[in-house]
C-alpha positions in Angstrom: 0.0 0.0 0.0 1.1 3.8 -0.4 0.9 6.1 1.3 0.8 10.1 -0.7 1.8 13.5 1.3 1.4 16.5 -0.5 2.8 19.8 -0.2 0.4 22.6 0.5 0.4 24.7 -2.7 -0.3 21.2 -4.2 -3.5 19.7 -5.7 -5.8 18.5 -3.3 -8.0 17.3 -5.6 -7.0 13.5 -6.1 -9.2 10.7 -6.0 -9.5 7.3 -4.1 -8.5 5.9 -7.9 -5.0 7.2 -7.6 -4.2 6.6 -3.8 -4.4 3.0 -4.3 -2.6 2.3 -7.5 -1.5 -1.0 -7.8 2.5 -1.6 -7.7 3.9 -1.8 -11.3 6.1 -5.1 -11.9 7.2 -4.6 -15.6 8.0 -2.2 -18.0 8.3 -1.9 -22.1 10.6 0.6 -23.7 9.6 2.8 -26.7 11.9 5.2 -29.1 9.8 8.3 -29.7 10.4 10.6 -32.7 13.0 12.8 -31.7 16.9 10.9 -32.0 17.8 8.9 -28.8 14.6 9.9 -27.1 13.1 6.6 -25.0 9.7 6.5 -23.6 9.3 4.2 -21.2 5.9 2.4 -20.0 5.2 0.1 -16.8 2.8 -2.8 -17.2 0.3 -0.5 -15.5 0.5 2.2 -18.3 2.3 4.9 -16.7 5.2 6.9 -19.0 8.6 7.9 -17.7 11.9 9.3 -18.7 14.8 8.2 -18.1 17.2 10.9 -15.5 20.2 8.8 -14.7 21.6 5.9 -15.7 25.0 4.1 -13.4 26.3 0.5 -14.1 23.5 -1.8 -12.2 20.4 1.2 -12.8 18.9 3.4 -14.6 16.8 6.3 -12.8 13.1 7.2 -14.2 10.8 10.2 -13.6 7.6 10.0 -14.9 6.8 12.0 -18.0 4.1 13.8 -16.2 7.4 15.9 -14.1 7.7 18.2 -17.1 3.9 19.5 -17.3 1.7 21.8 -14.9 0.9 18.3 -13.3 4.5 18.4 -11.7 4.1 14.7 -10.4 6.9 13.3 -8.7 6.9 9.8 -9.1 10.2 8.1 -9.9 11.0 4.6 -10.6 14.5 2.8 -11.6 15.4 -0.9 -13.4 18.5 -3.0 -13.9 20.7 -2.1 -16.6 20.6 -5.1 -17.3 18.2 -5.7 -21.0 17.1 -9.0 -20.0 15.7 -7.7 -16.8 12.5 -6.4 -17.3 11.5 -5.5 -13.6 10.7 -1.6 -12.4 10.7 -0.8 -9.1 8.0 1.9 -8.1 9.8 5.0 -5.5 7.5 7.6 -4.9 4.2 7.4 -6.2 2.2 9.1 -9.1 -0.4 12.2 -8.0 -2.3 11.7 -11.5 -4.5 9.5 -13.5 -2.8 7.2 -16.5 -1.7 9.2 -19.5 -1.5 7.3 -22.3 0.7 7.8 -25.9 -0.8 10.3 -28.5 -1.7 8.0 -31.3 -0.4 10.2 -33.9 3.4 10.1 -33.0 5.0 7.4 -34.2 6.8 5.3 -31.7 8.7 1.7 -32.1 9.7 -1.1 -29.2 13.2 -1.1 -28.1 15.8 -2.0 -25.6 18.0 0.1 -23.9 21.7 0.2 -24.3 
């Protein structure tokens, strides 16, 4: 179970929906348009970004960070291609976003 704490100036406005996500277990990556840029998506449907990558990990943000939405969640998995495991950090403060249909993405693996 999670548990979300938000900041004052934040939304108060969330809904029983999002406080009890379930926990994401797997995750596909996706190239989007622009060179080198990889979408990633959890079996649950929520989008990140990778931040940081190091030898064993590689750090995610959810794509949500960038918009008004501000959400915070964060997530890493192995290095490791063959590992297809995400571990959940902090928790999402918004409903699923999905992909836009009309840009053009393809499956890949990370390097």
């Amino acid at each position: 179970m999670y548990y979300l704490f938000l900041h004052e100036n934040e939304s108060q406005e969330l809904t029983l929906e999002v406080l009890n996500l379930e926990k994401p277990k797997t995750y596909k990556i996706f190239f989007g348009i622009q060179k080198a840029t990889e979408i990633i998506q959890d079996n649950l449907g929520f989008l990140y970004y990778k931040n940081k990558k190091t030898k064993k990990k590689i750090y995610l943000v959810c794509i949500e960070k960038k918009s008004g939405n501000s959400c915070r969640a964060s997530a890493h998995i192995s290095s490791d291609p063959n590992d297809d495991k995400l571990i959940l950090s902090k928790q999402h403060n918004h409903k699923l976003t999905s992909f836009k249909e009309e840009v053009p993405i393809k499956e890949a693996n990370i390097d």
